[in-house]
MIMI-613455 format. One record per residue: residue number from 0; y, x, z of N, C-alpha, C in turn; residue in one letter; chain. Coordinates in pm, whole numbers, plus 50000, padded with zeros to 5 digits. Atoms other than C-alpha are relative to their C-alpha. Example, Ala and Ser with C-alpha at 12.3 -4.5 7.8 and 13.67 -1.06 7.14 Angstrom:
# MIMI-613455
n / ny / nx / nz / cay / cax / caz / cy / cx / cz / res / chain
0 / 49881 / 50089 / 50000 / 49550 / 51230 / 50780 / 50120 / 50090 / 50000 / A / A
1 / 49881 / 49918 / 49994 / 49894 / 51367 / 50714 / 50109 / 49923 / 50073 / S / A
This chain:
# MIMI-613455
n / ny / nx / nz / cay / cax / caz / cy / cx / cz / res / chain
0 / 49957 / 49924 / 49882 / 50005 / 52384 / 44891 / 50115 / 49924 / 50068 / X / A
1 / 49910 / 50046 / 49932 / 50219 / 52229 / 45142 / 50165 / 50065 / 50016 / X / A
2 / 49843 / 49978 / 50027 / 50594 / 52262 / 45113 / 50056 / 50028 / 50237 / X / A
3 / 49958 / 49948 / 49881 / 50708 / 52478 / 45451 / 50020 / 49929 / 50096 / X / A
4 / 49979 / 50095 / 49913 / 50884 / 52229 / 45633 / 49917 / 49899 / 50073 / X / A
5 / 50151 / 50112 / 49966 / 50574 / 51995 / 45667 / 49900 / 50123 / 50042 / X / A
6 / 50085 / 49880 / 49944 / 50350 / 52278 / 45744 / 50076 / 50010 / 50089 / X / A
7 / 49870 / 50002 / 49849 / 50615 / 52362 / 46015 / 49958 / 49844 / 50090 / X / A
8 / 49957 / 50091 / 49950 / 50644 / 52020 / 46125 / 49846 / 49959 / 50045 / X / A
9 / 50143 / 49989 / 49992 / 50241 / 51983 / 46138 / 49955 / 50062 / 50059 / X / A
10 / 50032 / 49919 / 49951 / 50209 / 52291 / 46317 / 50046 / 49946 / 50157 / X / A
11 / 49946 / 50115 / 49883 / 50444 / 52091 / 46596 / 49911 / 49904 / 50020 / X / A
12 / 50073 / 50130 / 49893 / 50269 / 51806 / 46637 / 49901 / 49953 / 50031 / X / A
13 / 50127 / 49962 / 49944 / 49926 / 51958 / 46680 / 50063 / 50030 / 50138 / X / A
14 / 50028 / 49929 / 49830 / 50057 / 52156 / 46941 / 50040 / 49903 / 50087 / X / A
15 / 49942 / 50079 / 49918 / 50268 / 51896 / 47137 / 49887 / 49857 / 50018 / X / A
16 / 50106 / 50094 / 49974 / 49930 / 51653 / 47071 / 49880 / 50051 / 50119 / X / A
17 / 50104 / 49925 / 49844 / 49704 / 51902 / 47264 / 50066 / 50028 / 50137 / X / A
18 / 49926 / 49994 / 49851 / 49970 / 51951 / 47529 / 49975 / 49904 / 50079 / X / A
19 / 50016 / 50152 / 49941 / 49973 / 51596 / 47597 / 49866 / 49962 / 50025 / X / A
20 / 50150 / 50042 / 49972 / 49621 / 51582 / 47617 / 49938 / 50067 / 50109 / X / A
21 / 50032 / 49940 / 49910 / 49589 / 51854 / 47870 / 50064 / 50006 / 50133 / X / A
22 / 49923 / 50058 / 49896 / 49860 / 51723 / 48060 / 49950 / 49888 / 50074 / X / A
23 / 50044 / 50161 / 49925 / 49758 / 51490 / 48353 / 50107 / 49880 / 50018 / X / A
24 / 49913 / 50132 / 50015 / 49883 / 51138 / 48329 / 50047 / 49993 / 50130 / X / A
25 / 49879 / 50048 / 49906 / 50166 / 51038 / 48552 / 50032 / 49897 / 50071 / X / A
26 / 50006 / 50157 / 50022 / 50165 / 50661 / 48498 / 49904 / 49942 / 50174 / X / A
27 / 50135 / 50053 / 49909 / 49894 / 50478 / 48774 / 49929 / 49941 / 49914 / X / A
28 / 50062 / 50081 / 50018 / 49666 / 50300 / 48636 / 49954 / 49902 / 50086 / X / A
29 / 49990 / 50127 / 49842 / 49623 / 50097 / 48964 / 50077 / 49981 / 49991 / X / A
30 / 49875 / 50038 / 49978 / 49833 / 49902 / 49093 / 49978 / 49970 / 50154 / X / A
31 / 50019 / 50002 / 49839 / 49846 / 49869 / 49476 / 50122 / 49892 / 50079 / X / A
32 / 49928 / 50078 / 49906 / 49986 / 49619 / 49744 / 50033 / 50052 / 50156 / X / A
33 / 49991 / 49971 / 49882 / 50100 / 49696 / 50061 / 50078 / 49845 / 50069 / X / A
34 / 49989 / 50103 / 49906 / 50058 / 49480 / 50359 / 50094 / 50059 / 50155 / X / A
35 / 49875 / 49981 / 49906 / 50309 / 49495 / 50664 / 49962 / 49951 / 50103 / X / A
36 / 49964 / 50109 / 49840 / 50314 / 49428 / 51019 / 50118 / 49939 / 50010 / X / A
37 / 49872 / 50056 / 49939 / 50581 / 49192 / 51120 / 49984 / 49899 / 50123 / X / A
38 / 50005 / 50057 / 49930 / 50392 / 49081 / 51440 / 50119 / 50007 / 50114 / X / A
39 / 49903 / 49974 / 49858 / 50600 / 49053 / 51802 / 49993 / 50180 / 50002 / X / A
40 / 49984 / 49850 / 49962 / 50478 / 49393 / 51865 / 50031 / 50074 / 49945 / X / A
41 / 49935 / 49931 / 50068 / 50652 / 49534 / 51627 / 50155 / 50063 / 50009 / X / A
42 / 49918 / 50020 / 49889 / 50951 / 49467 / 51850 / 50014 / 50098 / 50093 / X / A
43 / 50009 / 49914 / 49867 / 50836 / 49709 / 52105 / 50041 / 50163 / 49939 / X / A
44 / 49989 / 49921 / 49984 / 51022 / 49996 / 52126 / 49903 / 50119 / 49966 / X / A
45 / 50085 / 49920 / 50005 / 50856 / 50349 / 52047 / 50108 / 50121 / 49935 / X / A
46 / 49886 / 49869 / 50067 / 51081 / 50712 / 52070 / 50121 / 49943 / 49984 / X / A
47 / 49845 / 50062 / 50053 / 51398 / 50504 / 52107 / 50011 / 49917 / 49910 / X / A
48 / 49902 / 50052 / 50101 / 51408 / 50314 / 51830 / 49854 / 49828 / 50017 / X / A
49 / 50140 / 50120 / 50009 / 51148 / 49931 / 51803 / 49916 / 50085 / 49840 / X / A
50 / 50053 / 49950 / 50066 / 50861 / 50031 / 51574 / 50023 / 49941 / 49849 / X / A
51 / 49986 / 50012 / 50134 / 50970 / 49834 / 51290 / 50108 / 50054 / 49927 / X / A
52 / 49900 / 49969 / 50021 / 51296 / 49969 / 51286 / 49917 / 50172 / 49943 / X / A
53 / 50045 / 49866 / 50042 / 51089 / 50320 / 51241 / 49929 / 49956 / 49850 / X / A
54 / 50107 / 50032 / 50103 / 50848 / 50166 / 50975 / 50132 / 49946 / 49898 / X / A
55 / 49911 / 49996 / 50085 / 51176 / 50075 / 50766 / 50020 / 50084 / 49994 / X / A
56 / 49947 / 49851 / 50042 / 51321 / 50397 / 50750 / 49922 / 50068 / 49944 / X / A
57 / 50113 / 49943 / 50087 / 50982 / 50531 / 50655 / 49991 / 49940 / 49832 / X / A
58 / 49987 / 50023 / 50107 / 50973 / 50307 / 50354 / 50125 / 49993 / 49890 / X / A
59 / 49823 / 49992 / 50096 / 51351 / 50322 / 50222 / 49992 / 50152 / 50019 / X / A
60 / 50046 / 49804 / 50063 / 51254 / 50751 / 50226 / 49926 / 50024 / 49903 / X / A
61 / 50044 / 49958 / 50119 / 50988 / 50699 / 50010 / 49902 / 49934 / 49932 / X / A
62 / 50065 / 50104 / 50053 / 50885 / 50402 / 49829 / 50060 / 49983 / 49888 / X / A
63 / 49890 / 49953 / 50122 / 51195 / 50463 / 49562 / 49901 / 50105 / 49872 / X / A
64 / 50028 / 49940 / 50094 / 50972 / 50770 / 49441 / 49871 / 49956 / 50028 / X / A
65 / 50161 / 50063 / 49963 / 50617 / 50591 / 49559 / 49976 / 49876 / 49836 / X / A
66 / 49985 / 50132 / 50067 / 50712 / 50290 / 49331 / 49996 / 50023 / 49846 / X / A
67 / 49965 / 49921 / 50134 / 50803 / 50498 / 49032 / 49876 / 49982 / 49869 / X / A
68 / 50111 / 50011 / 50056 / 50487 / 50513 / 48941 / 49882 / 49914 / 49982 / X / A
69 / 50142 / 50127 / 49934 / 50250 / 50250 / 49079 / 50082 / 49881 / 50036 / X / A
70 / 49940 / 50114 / 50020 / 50340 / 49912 / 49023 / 49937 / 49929 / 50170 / X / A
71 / 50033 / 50040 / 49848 / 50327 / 49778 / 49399 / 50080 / 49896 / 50055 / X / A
72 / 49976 / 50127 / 49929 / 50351 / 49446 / 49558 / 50046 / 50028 / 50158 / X / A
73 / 49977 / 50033 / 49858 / 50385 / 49284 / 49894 / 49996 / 49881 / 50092 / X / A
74 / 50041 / 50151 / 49874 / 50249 / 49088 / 50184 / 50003 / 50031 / 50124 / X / A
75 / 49973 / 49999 / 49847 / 50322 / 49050 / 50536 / 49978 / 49878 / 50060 / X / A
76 / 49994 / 50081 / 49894 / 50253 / 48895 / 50846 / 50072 / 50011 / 50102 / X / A
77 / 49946 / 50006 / 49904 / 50422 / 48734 / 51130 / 50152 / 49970 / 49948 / X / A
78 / 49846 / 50034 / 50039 / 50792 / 48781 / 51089 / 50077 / 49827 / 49999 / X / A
79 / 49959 / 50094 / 50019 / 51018 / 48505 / 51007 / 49908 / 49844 / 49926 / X / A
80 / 50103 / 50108 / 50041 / 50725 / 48256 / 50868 / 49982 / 49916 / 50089 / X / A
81 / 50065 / 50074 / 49894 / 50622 / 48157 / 51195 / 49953 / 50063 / 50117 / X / A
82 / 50045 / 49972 / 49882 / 50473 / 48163 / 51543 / 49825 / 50030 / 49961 / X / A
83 / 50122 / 49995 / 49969 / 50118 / 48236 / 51645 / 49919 / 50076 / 49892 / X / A
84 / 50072 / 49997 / 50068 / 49884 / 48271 / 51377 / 50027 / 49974 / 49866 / X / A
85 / 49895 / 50029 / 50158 / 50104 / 48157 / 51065 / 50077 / 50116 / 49997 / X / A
86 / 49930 / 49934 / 50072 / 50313 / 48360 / 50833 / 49919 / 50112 / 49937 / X / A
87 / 50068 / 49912 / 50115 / 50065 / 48528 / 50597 / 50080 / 49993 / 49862 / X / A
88 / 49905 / 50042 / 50093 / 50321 / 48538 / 50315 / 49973 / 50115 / 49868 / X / A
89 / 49993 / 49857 / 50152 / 50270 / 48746 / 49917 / 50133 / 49971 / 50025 / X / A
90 / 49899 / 49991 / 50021 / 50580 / 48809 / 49891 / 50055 / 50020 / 49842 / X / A
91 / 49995 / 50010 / 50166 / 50542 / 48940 / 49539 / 49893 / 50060 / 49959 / X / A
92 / 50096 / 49971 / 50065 / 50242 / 49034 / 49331 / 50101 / 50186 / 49933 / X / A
93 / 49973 / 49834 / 50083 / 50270 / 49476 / 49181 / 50084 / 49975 / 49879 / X / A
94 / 49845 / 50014 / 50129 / 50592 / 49504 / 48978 / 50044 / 50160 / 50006 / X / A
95 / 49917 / 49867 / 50033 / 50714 / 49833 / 48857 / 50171 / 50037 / 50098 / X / A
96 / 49861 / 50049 / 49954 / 51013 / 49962 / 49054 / 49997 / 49933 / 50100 / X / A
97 / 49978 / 50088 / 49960 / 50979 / 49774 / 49316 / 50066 / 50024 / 50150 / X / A
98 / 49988 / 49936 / 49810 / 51105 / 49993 / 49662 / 50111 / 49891 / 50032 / X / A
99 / 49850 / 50051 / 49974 / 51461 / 49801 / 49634 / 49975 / 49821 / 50066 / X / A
100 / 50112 / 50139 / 49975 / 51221 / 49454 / 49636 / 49939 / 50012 / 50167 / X / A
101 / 50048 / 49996 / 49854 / 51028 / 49577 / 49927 / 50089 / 50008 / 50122 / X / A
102 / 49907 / 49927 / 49927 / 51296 / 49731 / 50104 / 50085 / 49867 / 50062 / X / A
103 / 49911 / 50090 / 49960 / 51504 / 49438 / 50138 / 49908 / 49843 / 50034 / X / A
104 / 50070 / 50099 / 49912 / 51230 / 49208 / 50265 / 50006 / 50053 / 50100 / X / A
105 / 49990 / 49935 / 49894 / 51152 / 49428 / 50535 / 50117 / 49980 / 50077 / X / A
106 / 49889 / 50011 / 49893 / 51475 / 49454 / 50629 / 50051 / 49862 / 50071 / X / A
107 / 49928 / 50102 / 49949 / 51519 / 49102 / 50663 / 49899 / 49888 / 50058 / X / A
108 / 50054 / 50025 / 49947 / 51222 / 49052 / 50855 / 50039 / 50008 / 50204 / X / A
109 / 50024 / 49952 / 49817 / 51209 / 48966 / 51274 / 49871 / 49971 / 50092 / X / A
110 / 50070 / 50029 / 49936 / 50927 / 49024 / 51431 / 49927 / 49888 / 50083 / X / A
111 / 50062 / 50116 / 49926 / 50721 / 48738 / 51560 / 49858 / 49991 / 50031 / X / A
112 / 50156 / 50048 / 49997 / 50355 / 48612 / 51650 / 49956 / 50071 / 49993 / X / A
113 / 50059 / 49909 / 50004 / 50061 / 48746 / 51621 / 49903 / 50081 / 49874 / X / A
114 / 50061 / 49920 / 50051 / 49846 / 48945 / 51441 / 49888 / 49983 / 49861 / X / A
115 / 50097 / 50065 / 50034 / 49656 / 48802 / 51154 / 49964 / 50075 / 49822 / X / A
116 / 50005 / 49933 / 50086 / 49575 / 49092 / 50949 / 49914 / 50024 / 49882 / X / A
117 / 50115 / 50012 / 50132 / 49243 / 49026 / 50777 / 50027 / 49896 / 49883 / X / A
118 / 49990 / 50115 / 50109 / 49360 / 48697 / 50596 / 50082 / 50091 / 49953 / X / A
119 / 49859 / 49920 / 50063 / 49681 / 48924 / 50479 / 49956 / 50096 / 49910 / X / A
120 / 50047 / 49930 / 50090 / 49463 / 49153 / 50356 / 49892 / 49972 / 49881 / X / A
121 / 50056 / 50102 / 50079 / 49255 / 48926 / 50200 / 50099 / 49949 / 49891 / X / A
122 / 49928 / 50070 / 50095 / 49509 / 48760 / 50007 / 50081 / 50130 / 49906 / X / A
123 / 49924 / 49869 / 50054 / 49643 / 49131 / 49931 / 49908 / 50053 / 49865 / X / A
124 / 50113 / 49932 / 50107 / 49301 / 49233 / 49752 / 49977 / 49859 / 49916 / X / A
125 / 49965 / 50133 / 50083 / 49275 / 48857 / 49593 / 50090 / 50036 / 49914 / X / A
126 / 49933 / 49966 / 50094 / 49605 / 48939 / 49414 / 49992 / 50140 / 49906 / X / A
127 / 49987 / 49979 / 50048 / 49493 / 49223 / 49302 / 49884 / 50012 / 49875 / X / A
128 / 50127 / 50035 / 50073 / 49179 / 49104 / 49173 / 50044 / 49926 / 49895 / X / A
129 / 49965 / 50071 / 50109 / 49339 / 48858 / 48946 / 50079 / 50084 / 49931 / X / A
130 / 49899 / 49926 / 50105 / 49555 / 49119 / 48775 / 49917 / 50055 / 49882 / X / A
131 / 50061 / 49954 / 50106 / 49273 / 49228 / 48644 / 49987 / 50209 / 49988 / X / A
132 / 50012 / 49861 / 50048 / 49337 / 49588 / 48710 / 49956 / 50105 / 50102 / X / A
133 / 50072 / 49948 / 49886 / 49172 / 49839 / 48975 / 50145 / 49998 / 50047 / X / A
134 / 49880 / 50021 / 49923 / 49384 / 49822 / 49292 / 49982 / 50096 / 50127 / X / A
135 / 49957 / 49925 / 49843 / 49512 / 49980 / 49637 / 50023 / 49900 / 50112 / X / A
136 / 49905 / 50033 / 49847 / 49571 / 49796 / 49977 / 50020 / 50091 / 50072 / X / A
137 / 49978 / 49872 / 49849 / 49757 / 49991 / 50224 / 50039 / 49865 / 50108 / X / A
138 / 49985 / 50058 / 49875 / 49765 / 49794 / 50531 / 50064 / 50098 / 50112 / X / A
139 / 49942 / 49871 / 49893 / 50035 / 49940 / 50803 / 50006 / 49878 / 50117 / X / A
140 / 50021 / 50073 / 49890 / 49949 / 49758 / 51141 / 50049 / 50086 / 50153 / X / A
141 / 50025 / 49917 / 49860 / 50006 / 49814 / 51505 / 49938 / 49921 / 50125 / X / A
142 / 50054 / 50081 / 49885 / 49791 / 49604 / 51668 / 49825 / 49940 / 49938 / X / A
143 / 50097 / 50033 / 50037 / 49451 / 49450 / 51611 / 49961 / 49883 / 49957 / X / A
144 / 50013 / 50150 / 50060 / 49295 / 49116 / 51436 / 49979 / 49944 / 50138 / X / A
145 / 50049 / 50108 / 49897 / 49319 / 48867 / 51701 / 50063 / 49837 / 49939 / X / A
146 / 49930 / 50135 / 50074 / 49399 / 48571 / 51483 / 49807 / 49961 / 50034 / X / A
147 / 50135 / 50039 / 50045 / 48992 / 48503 / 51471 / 49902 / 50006 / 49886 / X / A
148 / 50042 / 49905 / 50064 / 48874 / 48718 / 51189 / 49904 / 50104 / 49997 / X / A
149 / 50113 / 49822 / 50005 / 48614 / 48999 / 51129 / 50042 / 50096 / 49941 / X / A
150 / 49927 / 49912 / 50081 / 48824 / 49279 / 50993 / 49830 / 50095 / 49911 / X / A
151 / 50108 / 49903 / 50051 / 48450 / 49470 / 50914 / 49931 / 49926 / 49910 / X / A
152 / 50101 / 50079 / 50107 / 48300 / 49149 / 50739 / 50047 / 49983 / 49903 / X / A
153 / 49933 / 50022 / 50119 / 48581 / 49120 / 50542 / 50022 / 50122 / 49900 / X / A
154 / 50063 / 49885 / 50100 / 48556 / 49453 / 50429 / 49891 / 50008 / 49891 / X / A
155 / 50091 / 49987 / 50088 / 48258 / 49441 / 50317 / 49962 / 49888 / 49896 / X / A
156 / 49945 / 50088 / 50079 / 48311 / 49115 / 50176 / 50070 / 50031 / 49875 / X / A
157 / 49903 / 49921 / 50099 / 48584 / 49283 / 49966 / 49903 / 50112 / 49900 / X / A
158 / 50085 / 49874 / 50105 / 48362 / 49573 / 49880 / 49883 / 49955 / 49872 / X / A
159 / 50112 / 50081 / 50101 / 48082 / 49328 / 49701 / 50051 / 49915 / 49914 / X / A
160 / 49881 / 50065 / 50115 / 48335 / 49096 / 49506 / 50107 / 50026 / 49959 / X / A
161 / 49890 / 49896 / 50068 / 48589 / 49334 / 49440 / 49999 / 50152 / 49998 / X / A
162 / 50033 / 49854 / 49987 / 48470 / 49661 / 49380 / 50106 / 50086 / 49888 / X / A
163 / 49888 / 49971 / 50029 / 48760 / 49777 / 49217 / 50148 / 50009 / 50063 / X / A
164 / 49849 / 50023 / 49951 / 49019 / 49697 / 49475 / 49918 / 50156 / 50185 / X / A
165 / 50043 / 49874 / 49851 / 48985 / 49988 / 49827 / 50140 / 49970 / 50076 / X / A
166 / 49917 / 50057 / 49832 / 49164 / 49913 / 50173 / 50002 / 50128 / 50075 / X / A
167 / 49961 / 49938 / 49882 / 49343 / 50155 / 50334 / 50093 / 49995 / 50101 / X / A
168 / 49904 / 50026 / 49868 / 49466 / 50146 / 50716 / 50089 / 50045 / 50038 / X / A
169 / 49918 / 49870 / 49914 / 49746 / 50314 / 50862 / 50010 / 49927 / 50132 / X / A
170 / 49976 / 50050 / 49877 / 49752 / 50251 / 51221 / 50083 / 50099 / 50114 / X / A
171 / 49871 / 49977 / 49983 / 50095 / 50285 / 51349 / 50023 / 49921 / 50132 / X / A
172 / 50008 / 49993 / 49886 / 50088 / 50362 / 51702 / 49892 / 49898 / 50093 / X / A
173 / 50076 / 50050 / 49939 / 49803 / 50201 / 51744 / 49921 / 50034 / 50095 / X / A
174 / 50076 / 49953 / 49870 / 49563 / 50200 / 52071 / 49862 / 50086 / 49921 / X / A
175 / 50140 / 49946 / 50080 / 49277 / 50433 / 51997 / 49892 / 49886 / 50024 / X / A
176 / 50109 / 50113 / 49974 / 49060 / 50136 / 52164 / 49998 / 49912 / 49891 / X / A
177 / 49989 / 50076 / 50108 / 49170 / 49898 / 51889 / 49945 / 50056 / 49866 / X / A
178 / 49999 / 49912 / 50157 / 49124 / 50184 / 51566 / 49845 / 49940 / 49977 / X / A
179 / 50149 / 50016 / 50057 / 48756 / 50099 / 51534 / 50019 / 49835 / 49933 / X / A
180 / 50000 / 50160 / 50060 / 48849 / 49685 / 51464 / 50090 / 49999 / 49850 / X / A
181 / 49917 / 50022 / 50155 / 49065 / 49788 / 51166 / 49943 / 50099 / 49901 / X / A
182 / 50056 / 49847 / 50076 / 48926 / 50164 / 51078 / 49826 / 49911 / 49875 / X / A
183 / 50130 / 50059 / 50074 / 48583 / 49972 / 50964 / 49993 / 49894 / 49855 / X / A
184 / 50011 / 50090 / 50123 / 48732 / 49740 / 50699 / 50043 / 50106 / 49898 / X / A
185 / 49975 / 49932 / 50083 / 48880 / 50049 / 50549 / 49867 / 50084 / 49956 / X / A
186 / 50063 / 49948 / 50005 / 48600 / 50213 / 50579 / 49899 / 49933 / 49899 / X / A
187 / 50065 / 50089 / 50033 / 48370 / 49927 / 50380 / 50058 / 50036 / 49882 / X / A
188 / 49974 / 50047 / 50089 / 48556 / 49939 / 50108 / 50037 / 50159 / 49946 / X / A
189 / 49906 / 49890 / 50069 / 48625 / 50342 / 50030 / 50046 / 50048 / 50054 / X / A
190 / 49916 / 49934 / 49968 / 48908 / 50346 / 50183 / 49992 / 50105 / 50109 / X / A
191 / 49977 / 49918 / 49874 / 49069 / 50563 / 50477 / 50054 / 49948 / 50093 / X / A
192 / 49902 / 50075 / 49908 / 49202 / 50493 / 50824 / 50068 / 50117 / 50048 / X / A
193 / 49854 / 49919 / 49975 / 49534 / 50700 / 50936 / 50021 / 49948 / 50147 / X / A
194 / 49900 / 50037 / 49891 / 49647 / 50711 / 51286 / 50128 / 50076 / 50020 / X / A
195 / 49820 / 49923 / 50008 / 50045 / 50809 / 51310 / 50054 / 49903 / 50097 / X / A
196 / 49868 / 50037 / 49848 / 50288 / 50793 / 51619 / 50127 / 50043 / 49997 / X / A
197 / 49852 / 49972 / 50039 / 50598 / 50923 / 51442 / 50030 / 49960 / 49865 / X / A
198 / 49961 / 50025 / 50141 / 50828 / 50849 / 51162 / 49949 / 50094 / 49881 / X / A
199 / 50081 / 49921 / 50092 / 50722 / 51171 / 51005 / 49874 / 50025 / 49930 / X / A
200 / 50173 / 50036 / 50022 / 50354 / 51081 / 51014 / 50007 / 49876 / 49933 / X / A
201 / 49977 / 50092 / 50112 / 50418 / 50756 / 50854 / 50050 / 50017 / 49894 / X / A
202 / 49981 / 49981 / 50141 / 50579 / 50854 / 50597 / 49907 / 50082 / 49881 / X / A
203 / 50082 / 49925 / 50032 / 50345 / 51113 / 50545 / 49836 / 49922 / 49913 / X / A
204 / 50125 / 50093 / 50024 / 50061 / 50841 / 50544 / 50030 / 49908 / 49881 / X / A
205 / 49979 / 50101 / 50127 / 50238 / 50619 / 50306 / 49975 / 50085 / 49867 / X / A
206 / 49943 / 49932 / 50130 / 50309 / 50894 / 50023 / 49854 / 50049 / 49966 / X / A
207 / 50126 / 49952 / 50084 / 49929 / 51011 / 50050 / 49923 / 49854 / 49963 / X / A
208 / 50150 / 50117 / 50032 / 49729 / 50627 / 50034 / 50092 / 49922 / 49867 / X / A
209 / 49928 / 50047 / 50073 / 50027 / 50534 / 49806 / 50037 / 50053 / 49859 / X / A
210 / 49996 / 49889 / 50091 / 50093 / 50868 / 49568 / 49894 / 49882 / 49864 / X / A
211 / 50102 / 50050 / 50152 / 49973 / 50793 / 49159 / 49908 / 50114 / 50015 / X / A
212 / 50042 / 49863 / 50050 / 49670 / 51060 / 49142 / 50001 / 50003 / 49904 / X / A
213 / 49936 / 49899 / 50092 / 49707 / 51268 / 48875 / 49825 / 49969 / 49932 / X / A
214 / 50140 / 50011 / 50079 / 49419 / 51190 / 48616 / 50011 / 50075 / 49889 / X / A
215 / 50007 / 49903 / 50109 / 49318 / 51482 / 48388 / 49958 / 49881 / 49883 / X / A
């Protein structure tokens, strides 16, 4: 017969084993990249403030508790890299923790050139293909591929040699005429496309394509 204390103590760590088992995990098991505008037009004004100056503030609100959980990289275009068609840059491959990382690229990005969002996202789902572990792109744009790209071929491109990785858009103040040249690569691959014209809507958009779901 078992001596009380162990019976006791046995009786614990059934129950606290089935808890944990009925509890949904927290953790990600993805790991997700987010890609950045840092073309010229990012520059342009929108509600007082230039739109990148809004698209920072959105991510220093909530990429601190985004990050927590989901080990998340970073790549951008334009910015300080270069003119025209250059500055596709990883910045860093999905690291735990990482808002303080992101946060302080961004900030020390200036707008430049143009637009060259499919290679960016390309090289976004690439990194997270080599990790080896199912992945996220969030792509936050405000303008359309005009580098010379197929944002829809590359989708589906993506969707047939990486069927583990899903592309989603946020398009941040973008023209509704343009939403169909970016909406379609998200669409190829899973993902979703988001249109938002305020800080509140971006943030909104980040915390849902970004959030860990909750796996029973």
């Amino acid at each position: 017969m078992p001596k009380p204390k162990r019976f006791c103590f046995r009786i614990i760590a059934t129950f606290l084993a089935s808890l944990l088992a009925l509890t949904p995990a927290l953790a990600c098991q993805e790991e997700a990249m987010l890609v950045f505008d840092a073309s010229g037009s990012m520059s342009i004004a929108r509600d007082g403030l230039p739109k990148i100056d809004t698209a920072r503030e959105a991510a220093t609100e909530v990429l601190p508790e985004l990050t927590r959980s989901r080990a998340t990289g970073l790549v951008t275009y334009g910015g300080q890299q270069g003119e025209g068609c250059s500055g596709v840059s990883l910045r860093f491959a999905p690291m735990a923790n990482s808002a303080d990382l992101i946060i302080g690229e961004l900030t020390s990005i200036i707008p430049s050139g143009s637009t060259p969002l499919t290679e960016a996202v390309w090289l976004a789902a690439l990194t997270l293909k080599n990790s080896g572990k199912p992945g996220t792109v969030v792509l936050v744009t405000d303008g359309r591929e005009n580098c010379g790209y197929d944002p829809c071929a590359a989708g589906q491109h993506i969707a047939q040699t990486m069927k583990n990785v899903k592309v989603h858009v946020i398009g941040f103040y973008l023209h509704a005429i343009a939403e169909g040249n970016v909406a379609c690569m998200a669409k190829a691959t899973g993902g979703t496309y988001t249109s938002v014209n305020s800080l509140d809507e971006l943030k909104a958009a980040l915390r849902h394509t970004l959030a860990c779901p909750r796996i029973s």
